[in-house]
N, C-alpha and C positions, 0 to 999 in steps of 0.2 A: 611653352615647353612641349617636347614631341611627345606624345602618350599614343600605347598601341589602344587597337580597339577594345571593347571589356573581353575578359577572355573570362570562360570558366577556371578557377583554378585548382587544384589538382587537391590539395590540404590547405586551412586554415594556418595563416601566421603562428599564433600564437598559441594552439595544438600543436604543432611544430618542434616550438621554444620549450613549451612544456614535458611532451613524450618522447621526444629524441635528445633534446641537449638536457630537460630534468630544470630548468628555471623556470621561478613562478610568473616572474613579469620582465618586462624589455628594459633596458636603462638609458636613462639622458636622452637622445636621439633617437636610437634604436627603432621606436615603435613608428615616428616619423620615417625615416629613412625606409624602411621596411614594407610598409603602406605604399611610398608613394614609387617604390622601384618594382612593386609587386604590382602595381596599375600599369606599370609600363613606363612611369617618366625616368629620365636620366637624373644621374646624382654626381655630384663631386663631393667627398668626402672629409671631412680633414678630424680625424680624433686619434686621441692620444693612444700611446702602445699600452695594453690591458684593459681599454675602454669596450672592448667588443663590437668590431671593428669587421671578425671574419665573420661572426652572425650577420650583419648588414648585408651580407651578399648570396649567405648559404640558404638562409629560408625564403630568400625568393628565389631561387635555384630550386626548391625543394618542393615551393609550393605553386611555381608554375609551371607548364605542361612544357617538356622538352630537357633540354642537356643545358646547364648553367658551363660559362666556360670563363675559368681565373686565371687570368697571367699574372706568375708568379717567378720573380728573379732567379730564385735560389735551385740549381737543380739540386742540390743534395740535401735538400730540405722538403721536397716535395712527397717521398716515399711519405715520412710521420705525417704531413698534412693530409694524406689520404689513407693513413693508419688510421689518425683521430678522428676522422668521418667515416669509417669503416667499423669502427667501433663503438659508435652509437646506433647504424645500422642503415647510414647515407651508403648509397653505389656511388663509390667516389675510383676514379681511375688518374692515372700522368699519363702524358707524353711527352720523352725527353731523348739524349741522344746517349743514355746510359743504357738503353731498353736493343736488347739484340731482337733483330728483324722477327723473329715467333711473338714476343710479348709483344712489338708495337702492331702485327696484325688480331693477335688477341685483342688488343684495345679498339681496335678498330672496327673488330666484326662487332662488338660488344657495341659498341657507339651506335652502328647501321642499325643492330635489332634495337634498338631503345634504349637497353639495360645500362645504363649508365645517368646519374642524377648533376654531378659534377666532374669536370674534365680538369684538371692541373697543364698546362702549359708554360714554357719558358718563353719571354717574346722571341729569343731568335727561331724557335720553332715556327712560332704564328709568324713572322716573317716570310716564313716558306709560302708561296704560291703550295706549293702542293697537299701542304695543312691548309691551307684556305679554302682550297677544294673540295677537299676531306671533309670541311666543315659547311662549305655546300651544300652538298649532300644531305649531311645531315639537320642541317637547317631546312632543306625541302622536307625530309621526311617525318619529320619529329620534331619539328623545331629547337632554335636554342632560346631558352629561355631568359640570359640574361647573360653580359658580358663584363667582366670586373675587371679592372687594372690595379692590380694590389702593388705597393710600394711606387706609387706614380709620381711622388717629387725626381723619381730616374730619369724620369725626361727631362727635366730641366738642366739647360747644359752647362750652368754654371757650376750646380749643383756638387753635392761633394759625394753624391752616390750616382751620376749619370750615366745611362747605360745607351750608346746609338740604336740598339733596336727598338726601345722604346718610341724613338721618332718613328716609327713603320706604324703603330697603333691610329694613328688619326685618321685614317681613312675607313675604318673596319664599318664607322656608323653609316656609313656609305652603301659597304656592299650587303650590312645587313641590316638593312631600313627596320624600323620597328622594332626590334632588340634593344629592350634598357643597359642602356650602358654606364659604370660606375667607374669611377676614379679613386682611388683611395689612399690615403695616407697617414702616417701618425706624427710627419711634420714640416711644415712649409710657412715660411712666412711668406709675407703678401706677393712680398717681386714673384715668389717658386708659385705659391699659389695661381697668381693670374698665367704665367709662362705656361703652367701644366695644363690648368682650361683649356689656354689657345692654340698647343701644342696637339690636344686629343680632341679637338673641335667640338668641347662640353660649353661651349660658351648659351645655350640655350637649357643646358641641365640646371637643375634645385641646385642649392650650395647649403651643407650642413657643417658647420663647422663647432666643434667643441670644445669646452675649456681645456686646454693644454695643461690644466693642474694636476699632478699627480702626488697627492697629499701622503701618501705613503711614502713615497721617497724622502729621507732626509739629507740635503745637500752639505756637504762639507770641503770647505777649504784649504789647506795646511801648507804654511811656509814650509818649503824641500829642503832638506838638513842632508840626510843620509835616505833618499827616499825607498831602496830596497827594505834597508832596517827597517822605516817608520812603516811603509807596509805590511811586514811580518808580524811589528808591533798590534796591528789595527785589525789584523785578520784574528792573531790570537786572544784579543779579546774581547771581539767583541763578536767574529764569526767561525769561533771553530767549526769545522767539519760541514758549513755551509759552500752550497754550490755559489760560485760567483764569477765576475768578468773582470782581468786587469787589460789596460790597454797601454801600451808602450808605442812611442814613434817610430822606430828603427828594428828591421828583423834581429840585429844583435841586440840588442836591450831584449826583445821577448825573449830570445835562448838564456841570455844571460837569468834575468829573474824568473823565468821558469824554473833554471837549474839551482837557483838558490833559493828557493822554494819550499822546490823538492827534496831537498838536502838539509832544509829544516823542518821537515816532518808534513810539509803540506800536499795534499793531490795536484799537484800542478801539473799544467801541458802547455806546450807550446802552440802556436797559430799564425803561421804569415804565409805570403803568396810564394817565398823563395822553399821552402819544404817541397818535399816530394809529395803527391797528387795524393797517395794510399796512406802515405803517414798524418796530411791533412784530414782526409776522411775517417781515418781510424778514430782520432783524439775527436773530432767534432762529434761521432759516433756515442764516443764515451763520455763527452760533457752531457750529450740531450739524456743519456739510458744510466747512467750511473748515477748515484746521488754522492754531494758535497765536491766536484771537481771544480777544480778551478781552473778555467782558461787565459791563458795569456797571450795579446795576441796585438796585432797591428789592424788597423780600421777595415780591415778586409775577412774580418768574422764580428760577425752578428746580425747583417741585415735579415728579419725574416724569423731569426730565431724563436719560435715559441718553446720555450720552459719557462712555465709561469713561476718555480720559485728558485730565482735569481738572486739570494740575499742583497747581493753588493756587487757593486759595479765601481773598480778603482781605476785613476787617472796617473800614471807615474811619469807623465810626461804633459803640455798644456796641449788641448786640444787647437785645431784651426779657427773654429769659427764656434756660437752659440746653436746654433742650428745642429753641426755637429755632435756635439756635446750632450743637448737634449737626446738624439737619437740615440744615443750609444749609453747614457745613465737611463733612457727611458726602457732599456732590456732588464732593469732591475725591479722586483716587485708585480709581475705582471698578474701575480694572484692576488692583490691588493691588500697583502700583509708587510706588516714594515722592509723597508729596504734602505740601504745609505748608497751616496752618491758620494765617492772621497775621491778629492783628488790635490797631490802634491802640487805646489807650482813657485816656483823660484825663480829669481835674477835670469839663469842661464838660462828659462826657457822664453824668455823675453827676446835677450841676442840674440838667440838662434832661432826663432820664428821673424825677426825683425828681415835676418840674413839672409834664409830661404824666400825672401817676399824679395828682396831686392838682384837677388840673380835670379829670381825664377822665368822661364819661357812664357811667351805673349808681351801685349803691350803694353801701353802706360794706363789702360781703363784698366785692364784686366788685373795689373797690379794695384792700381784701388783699392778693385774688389777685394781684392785677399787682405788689404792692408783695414779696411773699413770692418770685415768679419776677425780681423783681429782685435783691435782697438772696442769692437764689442763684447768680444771674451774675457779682454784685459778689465774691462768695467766693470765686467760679472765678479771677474777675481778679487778687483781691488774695493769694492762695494762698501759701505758701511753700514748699508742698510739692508733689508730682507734680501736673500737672496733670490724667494722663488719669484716676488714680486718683480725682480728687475726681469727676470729668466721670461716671465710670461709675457710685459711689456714690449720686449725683444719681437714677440709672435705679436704684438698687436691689443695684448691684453691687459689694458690700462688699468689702474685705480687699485690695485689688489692690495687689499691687508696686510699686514708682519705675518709671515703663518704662524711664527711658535716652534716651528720645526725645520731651522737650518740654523746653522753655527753662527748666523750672525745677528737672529734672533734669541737665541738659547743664551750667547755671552757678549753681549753688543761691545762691538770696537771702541776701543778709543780714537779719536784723533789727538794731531797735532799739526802746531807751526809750524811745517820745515823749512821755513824761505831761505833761513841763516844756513842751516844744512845742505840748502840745493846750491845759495851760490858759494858755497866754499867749494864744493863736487867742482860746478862748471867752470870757478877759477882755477881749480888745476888742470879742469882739461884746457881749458883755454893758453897756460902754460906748457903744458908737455905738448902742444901739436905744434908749437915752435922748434921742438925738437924732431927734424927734418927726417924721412926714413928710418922712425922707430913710431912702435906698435906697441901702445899701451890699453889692457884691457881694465875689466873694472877692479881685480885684484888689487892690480901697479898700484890705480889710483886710492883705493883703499887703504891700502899701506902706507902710501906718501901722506893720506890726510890725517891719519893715526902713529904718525911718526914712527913708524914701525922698520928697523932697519932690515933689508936683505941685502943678498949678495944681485940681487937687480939695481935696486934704488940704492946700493952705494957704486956701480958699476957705472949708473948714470949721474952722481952726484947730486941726486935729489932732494939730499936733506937741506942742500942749500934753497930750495923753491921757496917762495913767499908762505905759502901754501903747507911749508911741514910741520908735520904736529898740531896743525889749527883744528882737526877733528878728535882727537884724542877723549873730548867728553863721550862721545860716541862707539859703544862695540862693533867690533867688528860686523854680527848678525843685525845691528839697525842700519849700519852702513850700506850692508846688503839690498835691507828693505829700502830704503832712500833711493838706491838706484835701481830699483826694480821699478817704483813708481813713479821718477821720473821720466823712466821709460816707457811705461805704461802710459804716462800723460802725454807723451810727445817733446818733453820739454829734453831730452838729448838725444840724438842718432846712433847710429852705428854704421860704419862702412861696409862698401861690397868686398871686401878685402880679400874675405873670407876669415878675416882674424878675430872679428867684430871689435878692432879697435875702435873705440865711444870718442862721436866729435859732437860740436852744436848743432843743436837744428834749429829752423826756422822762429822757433817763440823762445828759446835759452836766452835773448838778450832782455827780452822782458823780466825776466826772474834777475837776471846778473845787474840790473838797472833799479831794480826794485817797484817795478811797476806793476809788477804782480805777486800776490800772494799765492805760496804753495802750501795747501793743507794735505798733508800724509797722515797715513791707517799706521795706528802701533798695530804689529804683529802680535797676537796673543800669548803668551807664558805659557798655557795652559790648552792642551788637547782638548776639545768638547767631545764628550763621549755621546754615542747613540744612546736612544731612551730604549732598543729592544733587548729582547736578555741575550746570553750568552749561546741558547739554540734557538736561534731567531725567527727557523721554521714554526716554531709552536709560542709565538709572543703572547702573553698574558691568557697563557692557558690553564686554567687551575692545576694544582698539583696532582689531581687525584685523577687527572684526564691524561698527561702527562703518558705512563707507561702503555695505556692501548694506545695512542698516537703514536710510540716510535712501535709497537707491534702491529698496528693496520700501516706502518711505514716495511717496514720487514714484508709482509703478506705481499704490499705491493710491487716490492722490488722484485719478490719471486714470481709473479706476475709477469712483469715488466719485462722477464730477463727467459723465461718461458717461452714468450711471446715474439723477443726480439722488439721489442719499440718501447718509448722512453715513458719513464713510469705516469709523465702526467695523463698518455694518453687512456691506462686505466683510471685512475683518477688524481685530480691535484691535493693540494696541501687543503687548500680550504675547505673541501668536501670531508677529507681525514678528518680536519680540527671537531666540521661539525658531527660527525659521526661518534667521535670521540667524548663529548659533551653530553650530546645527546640520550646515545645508546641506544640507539631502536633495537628492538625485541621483535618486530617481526617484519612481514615483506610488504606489507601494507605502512608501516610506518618507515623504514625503509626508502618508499618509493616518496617521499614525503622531502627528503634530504635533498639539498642544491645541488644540482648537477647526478644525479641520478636518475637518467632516464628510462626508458621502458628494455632500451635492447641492452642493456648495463644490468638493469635488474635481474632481467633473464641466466646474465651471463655469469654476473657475481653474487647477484641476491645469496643463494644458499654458502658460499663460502663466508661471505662478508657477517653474515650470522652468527656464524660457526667462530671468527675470530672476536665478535664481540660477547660474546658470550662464552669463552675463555676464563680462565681463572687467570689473575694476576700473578 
């Protein structure tokens, strides 16, 4: 591994961690990673969202001689990342293509005299030859002290976040020999994993890779009924007036459940790429600095997002892939107090992901691909057993325990037989595709096996089929589930029609033959509800801590809203809770508290005093 020479360093590691971010010690990794990017070797990173992840890169930036430089995706996310280092008392600057010609020479003269500790950059910035120069320069004079590629599964181009200028990144170790360089991410399985090594030419760097477990999250599944309703249901009890993430496939579903949302008393906003630029910005504005909004939004909001209390993160639509999935639940909980991961999933989003796989653009591999990261989703959904265990295996992480905390540990499934069930299904499709240019979905066939008369099935005389009435022991919602999981299994198709008229597939004569057994999940009766209370921000917090926590929550919004940047950056929920508990009485105990470091104490010491020591 390439390591610079020993260099004096500027501050101690873990003086650092202590006086500026206010932590007593490093966690999991951290102290490894830290050590060995501060000696100068390269790292590739892979730890989960809220693992501390931006520490990995900041204290050796901080504590070696020169400019630490992060490429960071998000430009409207980079102002708070150099708010939240600005306010511990790091010299933290951007350069982005928001910045009119005066502030990007401000940053620049600032960079040349020294006076800069961390640099924020987009890669299409570092793209530029002309930022390369720039950074020339100041690599001759001051050196950089460390170069990070934060959200680095973007390179990978199969990826379901891929960004082409991340490919310009590989050559940087190049032009600036001896500069530790990081890769980082919070999720990549082995294929993204090895792709983004050998895409950033880290094939000689450390590999720290951490448990993908985030035991705070509680995963939940829910057969899709009415899924607006069951979402309104789920937010009002179990997360009133919590900030959280819904995510919908389609820019009209986001408008739509925004608006009925918001129409049932909730903070709702909407979020997709087809929105105007300033109404984007506004709403993303108001989710990070407001407390309790809820965003709703298509996969094109969240990468990057730091607001560490995220209560819930909901699905009203199936995600693409597990990979996916992880990323976008794993924005929930980032302060490592409870959080749920719900997400509706039903029949239709079977068809319609099956649909989109089979008319989508590229080849026959590339449609695998999608078909392969589906078929892993569908596992995750139809599971009987732990969920988070399957979730981690997914990344590589074998053997894991029942946790205790996801819906299919909390009220384990049942199974059953459905052999009898699948082939009575596959014999009527196998009867209605003799009925030549007519397009029967799984409704039609629902009906015809439940004897259920309409003005369809008597238009095609179906009650005459072998097939009518033979399901009738069966409701309608198990029929459902039957054909969700045989489609889940692969055991029947769906056309390019566009209609998703349901034919056989390649193993339906095995089931129809009786050569294989098909064992189906009952859908559960019964909601499992989350184990956190009702204001989820202050989970199992005595009662008598209770009122200074929503009044050190008040002090900080006024703060927050003073300041213009979003309240974690004065401080998060977890430091509240402890504050709260606690009660320090003076600035020495105080300075005692997690995440309160030396330029914070300076700044709010005497107010934060003054509110705890309030009369109730």
């Amino acid at each position: 591994m390439a390591r610079m020479p020993s260099i004096e360093l500027v501050r101690d590691p873990l003086e650092i961690l202590n006086s500026v971010f206010g932590y007593d010690a490093f966690r999991g990794d951290q102290a490894a990673i830290v050590e060995h990017v501060t000696g100068g070797g390269d790292a590739v990173v892979l730890m989960p969202t809220g693992g501390g992840k931006s520490l990995c890169y900041q204290i050796p930036a901080l504590a070696r001689p020169g400019v630490g430089v992060v490429v960071s995706p998000l430009i409207a996310l980079m102002q708070d990342q150099v708010e939240a280092l600005r306010s511990v008392g790091a010299r933290a600057e951007f350069l982005n293509s928001t910045q009119d010609s005066a502030e990007r020479s401000r940053v620049e003269s600032a960079l040349a005299d020294g006076d800069v500790d961390l640099l924020y950059v987009a890669p299409e910035r570092l793209a530029l030859e002309s930022t390369r120069r720039m950074l020339d320069a100041v690599h001759a004079r001051h050196s950089l002290s460390v170069l990070a590629i934060d959200e680095a599964h973007c390179v990978a181009q199969w990826g379901h976040d891929f960004r082409p200028d991340y490919l310009t990144l590989g050559d940087l170790g190049e032009r600036w020999p001896g500069v530790p360089r990081m890769a980082l991410t919070a999720t990549a399985t082995e294929a993204t994993h090895k792709e983004l090594t050998g895409r950033l030419q880290l094939e000689n760097a450390a590999h720290f890779v951490s448990s993908f477990d985030r035991p705070n999250i509680q995963y939940r599944i829910v057969p899709k009924a009415e899924p607006r309703k069951q979402l309104l249901d789920f937010l009002r009890a179990e997360h009133p007036g919590d900030a959280g993430i819904v995510y919908a496939l389609s820019r009209a579903s986001v408008e739509q459940t925004a608006a009925f949302l918001a129409g049932s008393g909730i903070s709702a906003l909407p979020y997709h790429a087809g929105l105007d630029a300033r109404v984007r910005a506004k709403n993303q504005q108001r989710f990070l600095r407001e407390d309790g909004i809820v965003m709703v939004a298509t996969i094109a909001f969240g990468m990057g997002i730091d607001k560490p209390d995220v209560r819930f993160v909901a699905h009203i639509d199936l995600p693409k892939s597990v990979e996916g999935y992880y990323q976008e639940t794993g924005r929930a909980g980032r302060d490592g107090l409870p959080a749920t991961a719900w997400l509706a999933y039903g029949l239709q989003d079977v068809v319609q992901q099956r649909r989109m796989i089979d008319s989508s653009e590229g080849d026959a591999a590339h449609r695998r691909r999608l078909q392969a990261n589906l078929d892993a989703m569908l596992a995750l959904c139809e599971t009987v057993g732990c969920r988070r265990s399957r979730l981690l295996a997914y990344f590589g992480q074998e053997g894991a325990e029942a946790c205790g905390n996801c819906d299919t540990c909390i009220l384990k499934p049942e199974t059953w037989d459905g052999t009898v069930a699948a082939q009575k299904l596959l014999s009527t499709v196998v009867r209605l595709s003799r009925e030549r240019g007519q397009r029967f979905g799984g409704g039609q066939i629902i009906d015809i096996l439940r004897g259920k008369e309409t003005p369809r099935t008597k238009q095609h005389g179906h009650e005459n089929l072998a097939t009518w009435g033979i399901g009738a022991d069966l409701a309608e919602q198990q029929w459902r589930g039957v054909l969700r999981q045989l489609l889940a299994q692969n055991l029947i198709g769906v056309t390019e029609d566009g209609y998703g008229t349901l034919v056989l597939s390649p193993d339906s004569p095995s089931v129809l033959t009786g050569g294989r057994t098909v064992e189906l999940r009952k859908d559960p009766e019964r909601a499992v509800r989350s184990r956190s209370s009702a204001r989820s921000a202050a989970p199992d917090l005595p009662a008598d801590a209770l009122p200074l926590f929503e009044r050190l929550r008040q002090w900080r919004a006024g703060e927050a809203k003073e300041q213009g940047v979003p309240a974690y950056v004065v401080f998060n929920d977890s430091t509240l809770r402890e504050l709260a508990t606690s009660r320090p009485a003076d600035l020495g105990a105080l300075a005692g508290i997690t995440g309160v470091g030396q330029a914070k104490l300076e700044r709010y010491g005497d107010a934060l005093l003054e509110v705890l020591a309030s009369p109730e």
